[in-house]
Structures are given as structure tokens and as C-alpha cells.
C-alpha positions as CSV (number, residue, x, y, z in Angstrom):
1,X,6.6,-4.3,7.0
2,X,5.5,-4.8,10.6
3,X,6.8,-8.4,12.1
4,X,5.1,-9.4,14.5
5,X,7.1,-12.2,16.5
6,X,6.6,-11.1,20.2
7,X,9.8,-12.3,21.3
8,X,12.1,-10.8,18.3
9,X,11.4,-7.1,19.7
10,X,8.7,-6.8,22.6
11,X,8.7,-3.7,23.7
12,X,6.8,-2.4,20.7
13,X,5.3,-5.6,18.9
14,X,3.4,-6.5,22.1
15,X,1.1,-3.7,21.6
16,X,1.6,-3.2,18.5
17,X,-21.0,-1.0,-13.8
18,X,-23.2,-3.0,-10.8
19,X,-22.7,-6.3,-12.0
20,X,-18.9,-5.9,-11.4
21,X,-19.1,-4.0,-7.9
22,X,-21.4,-7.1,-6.4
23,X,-19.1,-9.5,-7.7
24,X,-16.3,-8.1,-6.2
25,X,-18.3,-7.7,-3.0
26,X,-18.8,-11.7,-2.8
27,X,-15.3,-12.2,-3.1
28,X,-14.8,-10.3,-0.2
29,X,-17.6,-11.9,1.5
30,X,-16.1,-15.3,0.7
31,X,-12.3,-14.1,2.2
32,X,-11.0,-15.5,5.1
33,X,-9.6,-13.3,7.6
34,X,-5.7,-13.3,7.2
35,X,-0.4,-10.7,10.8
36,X,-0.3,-7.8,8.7
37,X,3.7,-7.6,7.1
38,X,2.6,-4.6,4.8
39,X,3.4,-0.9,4.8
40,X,0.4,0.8,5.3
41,X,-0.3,4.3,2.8
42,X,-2.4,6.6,3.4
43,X,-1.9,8.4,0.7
44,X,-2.7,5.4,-1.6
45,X,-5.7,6.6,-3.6
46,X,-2.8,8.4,-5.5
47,X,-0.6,5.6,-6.7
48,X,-2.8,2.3,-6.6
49,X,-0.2,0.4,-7.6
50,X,1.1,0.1,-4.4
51,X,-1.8,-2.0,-3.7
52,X,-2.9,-3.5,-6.9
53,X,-0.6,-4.8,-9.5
54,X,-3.8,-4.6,-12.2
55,X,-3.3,-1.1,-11.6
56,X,0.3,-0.6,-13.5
57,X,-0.2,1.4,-16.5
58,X,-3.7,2.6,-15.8
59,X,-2.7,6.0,-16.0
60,X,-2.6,7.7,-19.4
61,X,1.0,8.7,-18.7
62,X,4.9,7.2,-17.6
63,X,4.5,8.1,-13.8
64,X,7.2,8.3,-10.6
65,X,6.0,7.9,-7.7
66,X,8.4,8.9,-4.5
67,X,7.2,7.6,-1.1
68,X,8.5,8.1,2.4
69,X,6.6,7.1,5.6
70,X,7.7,7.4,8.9
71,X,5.4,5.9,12.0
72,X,5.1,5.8,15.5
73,X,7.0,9.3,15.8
74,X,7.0,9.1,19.8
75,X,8.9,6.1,20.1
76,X,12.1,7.4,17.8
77,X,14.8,4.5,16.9
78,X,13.1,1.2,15.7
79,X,9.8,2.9,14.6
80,X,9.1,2.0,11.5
81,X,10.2,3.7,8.3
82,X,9.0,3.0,4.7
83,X,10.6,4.6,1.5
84,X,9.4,3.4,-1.8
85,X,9.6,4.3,-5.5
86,X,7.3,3.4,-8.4
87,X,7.2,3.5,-11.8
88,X,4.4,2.3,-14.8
89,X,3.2,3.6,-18.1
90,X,0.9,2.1,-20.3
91,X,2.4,0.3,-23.5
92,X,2.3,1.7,-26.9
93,X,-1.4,-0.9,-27.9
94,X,-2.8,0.8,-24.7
95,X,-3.8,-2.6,-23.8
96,X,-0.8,-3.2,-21.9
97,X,0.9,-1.5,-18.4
98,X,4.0,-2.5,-16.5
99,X,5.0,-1.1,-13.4
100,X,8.3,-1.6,-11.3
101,X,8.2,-0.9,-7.2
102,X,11.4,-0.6,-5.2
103,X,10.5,-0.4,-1.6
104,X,12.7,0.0,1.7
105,X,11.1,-0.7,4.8
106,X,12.5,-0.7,8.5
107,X,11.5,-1.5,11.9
108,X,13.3,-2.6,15.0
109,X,15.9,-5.1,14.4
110,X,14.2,-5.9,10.3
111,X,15.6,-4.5,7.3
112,X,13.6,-5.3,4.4
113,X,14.3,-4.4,0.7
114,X,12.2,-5.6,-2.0
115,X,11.7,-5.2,-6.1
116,X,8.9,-6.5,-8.4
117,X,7.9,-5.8,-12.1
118,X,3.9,-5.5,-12.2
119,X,2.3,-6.5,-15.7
120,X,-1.5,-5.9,-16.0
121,X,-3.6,-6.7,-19.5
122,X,-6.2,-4.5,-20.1
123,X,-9.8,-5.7,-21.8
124,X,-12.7,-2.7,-22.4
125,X,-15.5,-3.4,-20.5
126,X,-18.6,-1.4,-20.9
127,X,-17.6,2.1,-20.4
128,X,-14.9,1.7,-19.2
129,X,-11.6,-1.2,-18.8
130,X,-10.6,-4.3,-16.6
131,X,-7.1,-4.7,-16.0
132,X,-6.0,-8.4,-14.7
133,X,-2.4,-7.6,-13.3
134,X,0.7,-9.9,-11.8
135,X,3.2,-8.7,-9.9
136,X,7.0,-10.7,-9.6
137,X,9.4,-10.2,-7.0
138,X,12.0,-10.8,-4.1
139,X,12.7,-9.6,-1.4
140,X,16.0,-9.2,0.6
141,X,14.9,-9.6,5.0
142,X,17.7,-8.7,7.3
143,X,17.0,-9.5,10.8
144,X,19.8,-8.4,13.5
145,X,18.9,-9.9,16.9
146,X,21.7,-8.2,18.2
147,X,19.6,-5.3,18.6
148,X,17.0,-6.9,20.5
149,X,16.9,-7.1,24.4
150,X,16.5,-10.2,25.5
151,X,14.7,-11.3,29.0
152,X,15.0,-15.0,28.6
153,X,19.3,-15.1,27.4
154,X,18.0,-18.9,26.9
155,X,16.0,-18.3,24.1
156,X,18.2,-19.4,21.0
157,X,17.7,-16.1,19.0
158,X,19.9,-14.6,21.8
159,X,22.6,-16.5,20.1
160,X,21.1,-16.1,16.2
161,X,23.3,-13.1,15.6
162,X,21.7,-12.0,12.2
163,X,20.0,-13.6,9.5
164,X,19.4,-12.4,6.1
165,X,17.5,-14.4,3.5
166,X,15.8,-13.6,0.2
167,X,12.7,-14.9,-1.0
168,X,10.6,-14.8,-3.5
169,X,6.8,-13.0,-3.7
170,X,3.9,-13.1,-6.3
171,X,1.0,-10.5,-6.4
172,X,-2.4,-11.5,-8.7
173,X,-5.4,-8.8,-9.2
174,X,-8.3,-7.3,-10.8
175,X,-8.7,-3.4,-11.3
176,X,-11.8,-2.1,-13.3
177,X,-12.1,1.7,-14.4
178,X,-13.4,4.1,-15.8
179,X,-13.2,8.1,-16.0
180,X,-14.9,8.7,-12.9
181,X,-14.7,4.9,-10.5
182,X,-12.3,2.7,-9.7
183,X,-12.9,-0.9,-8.1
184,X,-9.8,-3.3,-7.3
185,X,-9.4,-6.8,-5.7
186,X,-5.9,-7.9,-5.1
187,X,-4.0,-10.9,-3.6
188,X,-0.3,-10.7,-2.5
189,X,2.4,-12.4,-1.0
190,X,1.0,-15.7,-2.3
191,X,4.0,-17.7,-2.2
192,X,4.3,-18.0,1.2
193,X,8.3,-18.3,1.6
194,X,9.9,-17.8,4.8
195,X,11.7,-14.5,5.6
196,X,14.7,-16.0,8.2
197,X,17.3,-18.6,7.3
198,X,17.2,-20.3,11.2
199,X,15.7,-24.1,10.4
200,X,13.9,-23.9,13.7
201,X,11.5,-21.2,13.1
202,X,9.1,-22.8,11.0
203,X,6.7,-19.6,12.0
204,X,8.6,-16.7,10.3
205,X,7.1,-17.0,6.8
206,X,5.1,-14.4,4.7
207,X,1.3,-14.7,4.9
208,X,-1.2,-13.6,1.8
209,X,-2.8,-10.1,2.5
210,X,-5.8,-9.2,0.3
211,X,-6.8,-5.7,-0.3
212,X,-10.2,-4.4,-2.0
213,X,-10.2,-0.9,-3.0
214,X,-12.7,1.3,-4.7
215,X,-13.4,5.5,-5.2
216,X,-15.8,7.3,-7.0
217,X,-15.4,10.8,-8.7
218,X,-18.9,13.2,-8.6
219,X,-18.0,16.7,-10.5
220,X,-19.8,18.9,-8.2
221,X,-18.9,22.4,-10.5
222,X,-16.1,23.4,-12.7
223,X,-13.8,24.1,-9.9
224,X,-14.9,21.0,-7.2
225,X,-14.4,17.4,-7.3
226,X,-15.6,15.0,-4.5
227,X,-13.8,11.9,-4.2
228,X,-14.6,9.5,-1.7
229,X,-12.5,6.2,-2.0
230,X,-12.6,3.1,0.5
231,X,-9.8,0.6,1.0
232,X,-10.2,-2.9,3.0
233,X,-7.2,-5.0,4.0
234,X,-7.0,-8.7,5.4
235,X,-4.0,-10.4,6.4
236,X,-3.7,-13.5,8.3
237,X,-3.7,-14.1,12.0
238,X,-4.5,-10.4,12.2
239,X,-8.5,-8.4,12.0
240,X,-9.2,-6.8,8.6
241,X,-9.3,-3.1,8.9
242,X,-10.5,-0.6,6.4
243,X,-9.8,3.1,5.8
244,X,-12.9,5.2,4.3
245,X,-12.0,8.4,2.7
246,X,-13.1,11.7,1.5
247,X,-10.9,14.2,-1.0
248,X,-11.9,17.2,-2.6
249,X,-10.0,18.6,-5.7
250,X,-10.3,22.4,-5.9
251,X,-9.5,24.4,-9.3
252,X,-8.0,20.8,-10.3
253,X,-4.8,22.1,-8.0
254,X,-5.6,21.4,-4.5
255,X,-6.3,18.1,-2.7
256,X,-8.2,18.2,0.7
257,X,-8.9,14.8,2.5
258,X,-10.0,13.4,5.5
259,X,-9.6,9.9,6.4
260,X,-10.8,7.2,9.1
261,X,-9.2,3.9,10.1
262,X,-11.0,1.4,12.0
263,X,-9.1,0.5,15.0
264,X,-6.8,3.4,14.9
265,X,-8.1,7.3,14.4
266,X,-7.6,9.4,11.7
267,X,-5.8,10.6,8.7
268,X,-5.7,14.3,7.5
269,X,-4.2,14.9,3.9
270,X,-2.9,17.7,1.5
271,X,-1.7,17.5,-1.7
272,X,-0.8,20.5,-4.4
273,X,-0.3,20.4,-8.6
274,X,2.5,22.4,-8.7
275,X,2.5,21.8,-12.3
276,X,1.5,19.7,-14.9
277,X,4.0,17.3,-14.3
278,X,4.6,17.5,-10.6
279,X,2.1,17.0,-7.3
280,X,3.4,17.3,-3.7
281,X,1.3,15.5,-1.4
282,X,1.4,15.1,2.8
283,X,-0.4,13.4,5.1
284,X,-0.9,12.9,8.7
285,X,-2.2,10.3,10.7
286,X,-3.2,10.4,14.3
287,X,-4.4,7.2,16.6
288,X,-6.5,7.7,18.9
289,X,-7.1,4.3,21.0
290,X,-4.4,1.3,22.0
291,X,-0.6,1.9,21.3
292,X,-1.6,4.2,18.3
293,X,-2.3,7.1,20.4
294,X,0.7,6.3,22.9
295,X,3.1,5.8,20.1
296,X,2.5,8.7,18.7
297,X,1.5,10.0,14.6
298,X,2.8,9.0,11.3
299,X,4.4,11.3,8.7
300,X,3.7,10.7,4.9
301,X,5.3,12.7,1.6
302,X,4.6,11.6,-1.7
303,X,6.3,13.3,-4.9
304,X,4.5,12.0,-8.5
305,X,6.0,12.9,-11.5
306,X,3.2,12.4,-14.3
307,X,4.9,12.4,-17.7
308,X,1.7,12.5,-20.1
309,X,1.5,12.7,-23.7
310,X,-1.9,14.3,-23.5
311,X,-4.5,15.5,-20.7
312,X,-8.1,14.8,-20.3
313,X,-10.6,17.8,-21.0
314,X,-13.1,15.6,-18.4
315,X,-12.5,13.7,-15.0
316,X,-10.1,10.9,-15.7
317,X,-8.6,8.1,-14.0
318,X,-5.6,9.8,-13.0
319,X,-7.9,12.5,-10.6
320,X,-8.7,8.9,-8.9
């Protein structure tokens, strides 16, 4: 979760089917432009749930999802780190998914824990279903100001020693899909609670991010799977960005992918079946204009267990 409060930690945060596709598209068209408080994946064409609470149980299968993300590898102590675990299944109807998310994040002087229980409700929809998903939560902020250097010894968080306050978060959205598309539209941290227990800062206080993401599998031979993908984000006070993507699946083993984020540089990505139950993925990402490129890469591994009770002959959701 990046915070951006200038004067908390400056050295880094100072530089830091149609019908359905178009109306998502005019919802996005209709969004106001929300500072982003988010881990960012790149390797989230994988899990979606990470992004989209609609998208718990999607997968024909009880999933694990391990996550660890380090950033800004050139700066060392206070760069952020993320580690996350998720789980979701479908329910036995089918027309049912949970999901649970435990997620670690840490940068500079902020220690942030969170949980949440995603519950999505599943209707068919042409050829394929539309999940409507919520996702409940708190989260557990610890700031230590202690750690922060200080220019100005006058300004009171010089004297704030820690704080540590949980609040509550709510996630809403909409995930369609079918065996070889996905489209989502998702809206979270819409209570908007504040993250510090000092009365005075009436600023420090989580902001709703919305994030649209789609992909679309084309079976190009027996052995080759294209799989471009496209993911938007908006959070307040802060410019959307957007990540486009391209993967290819060989021999339904090997994952190839290149990605590029606006504003930043690019992503390159790996990831390997190594069985039926288990894929390894890796990815990389380098920034190439601002503090991106002076900071220095990211590193991102992602373990997924996939526990299912029976595999698709065909392209399904879970090569998405």
C-alpha cells in the first residue's frame, strides 16, 4: 500500500458477449479519476481475485494463491514489500464462490495487515456467467514516525511516536466469463475510514480505487495459446494508469508475457505447470522514466496450488 503523505517519509514519496463489454466501457467512461494505497501485481491475470471480489470461486477448483512482491530494489530498507495469500473454491450449487485474502504490505515507516472474506453469486449469462461479488474486511495500519527524518522537528508527527488503528474496508464488483474472455469492473475501499488514530489528520483516510480488467483467449494450434489481457486502475487524487498485456501458453506448461505500464516501463513474466496441481510464476518489472527507473525494478513470485475435481478438455477460465 503506497501512502502518500509527503511529510510522513519524503525522501521516497516525493517522487514517488458485446452488449456487456460496452456497458462496462461506459462505466468507465463515467468514472471519476480517484492516491493510489494498492499493491500493484503484475502477475494478476493469474489470480483475479486480487482485484475483483466477483472473481472468488470462478475457478473450477479450491485454489492457493502465494504472493510475494518486493519494489524499488535500488533503494533497499523502506521499499516496499507485499506478501499475500488467497484462497476460493466454488460452492457445491456451482452458483456460489468465496474467497479469503490475507495480505502483508510494507513500506517506509507503514505496516499494513489486512483480511477479507469475498462472496460472489454467479447467474449464466449467454455462454457463459456473471458473477456479482462483495468483499468484507479490516485492516490493521501501523505507522511508526520514529523512523521518519524529520526537517521541520516542529511538525507534530515528530512527536506522534506510533500509531496503529484498524479499520474497516468493503469491496463491490462485476466479473463476466466464459471459457475463453474475461471482463471485470470492481470498486474497493468504499468505506472510506481513516488509517491513523491522530484527531488532527483529517487527510489520512482510505480513498475508493476502481479497477476494470478484461483478457481474451484465441487457441492459435494445439500447443499455442495467445492471451492478451488489459487492466485499468483509478484511484483518487492520483492519474489512472493501465497495464496492457500479452501471454502465450505453450504445450499448456509454459507461460511467456510481456507487459507495458503507462507511466512506468515494462513488465517481463514466466510462469511453469510443474504439475497439475502446482504453477511457479516470476515476473519482472523495469521503469523506465521518473523515480521508476532511479529506484530501481520489482521482483514478483507467485506459487498457485489448483486443487480441481476435474479438468477442461478445451480452453477454460482458469488458462485466463
Amino acid at each position: 500500500m503506497i501512502f502518500l503523505r509527503l511529510n510522513l517519509y519524503p525522501d521516497i514519496m516525493k517522487h514517488s458477449s458485446m452488449r456487456i463489454i460496452l456497458f462496462i466501457g461506459l462505466c468507465i467512461a463515467s468514472l471519476p479519476v480517484f492516491a493510489q494505497q494498492d499493491p500493484q501485481y503484475s502477475l494478476y491475470m493469474f489470480d483475479k481475485m486480487a482485484l475483483n471480489p466477483a472473481a472468488a470461486g470462478s475457478k473450477d477448483a479450491l485454489e492457493a494463491t502465494l504472493i510475494s512482491r518486493e519494489q524499488w530494489l535500488g533503494i533497499g530498507a523502506g521499499a516496499p514489500v507485499t506478501n499475500a495469500l488467497m484462497l476460493q473454491a466454488p460452492m457445491a450449487n456451482k452458483n456460489f464462490g468465496w474467497g479469503v485474502e490475507l495480505m502483508n504490505d510494507m513500506i517506509g515507516p507503514t505496516n499494513t495487515t489486512s483480511l477479507q472474506a469475498n462472496y460472489a453469486y454467479q447467474l449464466r449469462l449467454g455462454n457463459g456467467r456473471l458473477a456479482m461479488g462483495l468483499g468484507l474486511g479490516i485492516y490493521d495500519y501501523v505507522i511508526d514516525f520514529s523512523k521518519v527524518s524529520y526537517k521541520d522537528q516542529t511538525d507534530p508527527y515528530a512527536m506522534a511516536g506510533s500509531s496503529q488503528k484498524m479499520t474497516p474496508t468493503a469491496e463491490f464488483g462485476l466479473y463476466y466469463y466464459n471459457q475463453s474472455f474475461y471482463a471485470g469492473l470492481s470498486f474497493n475501499h468504499l468505506i472510506a475510514s481513516k488509517f491513523t488514530n491522530i484527531v488532527t489528520d483529517s487527510a489520512a483516510a482510505f480513498s475508493e480505487h476502481s479497477y476494470f480488467i478484461m483478457g481474451k483467449a484465441w487457441k492459435l494450434s494445439e500447443n499455442v495459446i495467445l492471451n492478451p489481457s488489459v487492466v485499468l486502475m483509478f484511484a483518487q487524487n492520483a492519474p489512472a494508469t493501465g497495464d496492457i498485456n500479452i501471454n502465450v501458453l505453450l504445450s499448456q506448461k509454459l507461460w511467456l508475457g510481456l507487459s507495458f505500464r503507462q507511466n512506468y516501463g515494462t513488465t517481463i513474466m514466466a510462469a511453469f505447470k510443474a504439475s497439475t496441481v502446482i504453477q511457479i510464476g516470476y515476473a519482472y518489472d523495469a521503469g523506465f522514466s521518473g523515480f521508476n527507473k532511479i529506484g530501481g525494478g520489482a521482483n514478483e513470485i507467485s506459487l498457485i496450488f489448483d486443487f480441481a475435481t476435474r479438468k477442461a478438455v478445451q480452453m477454460s477460465p482458469r488458462y485466463l
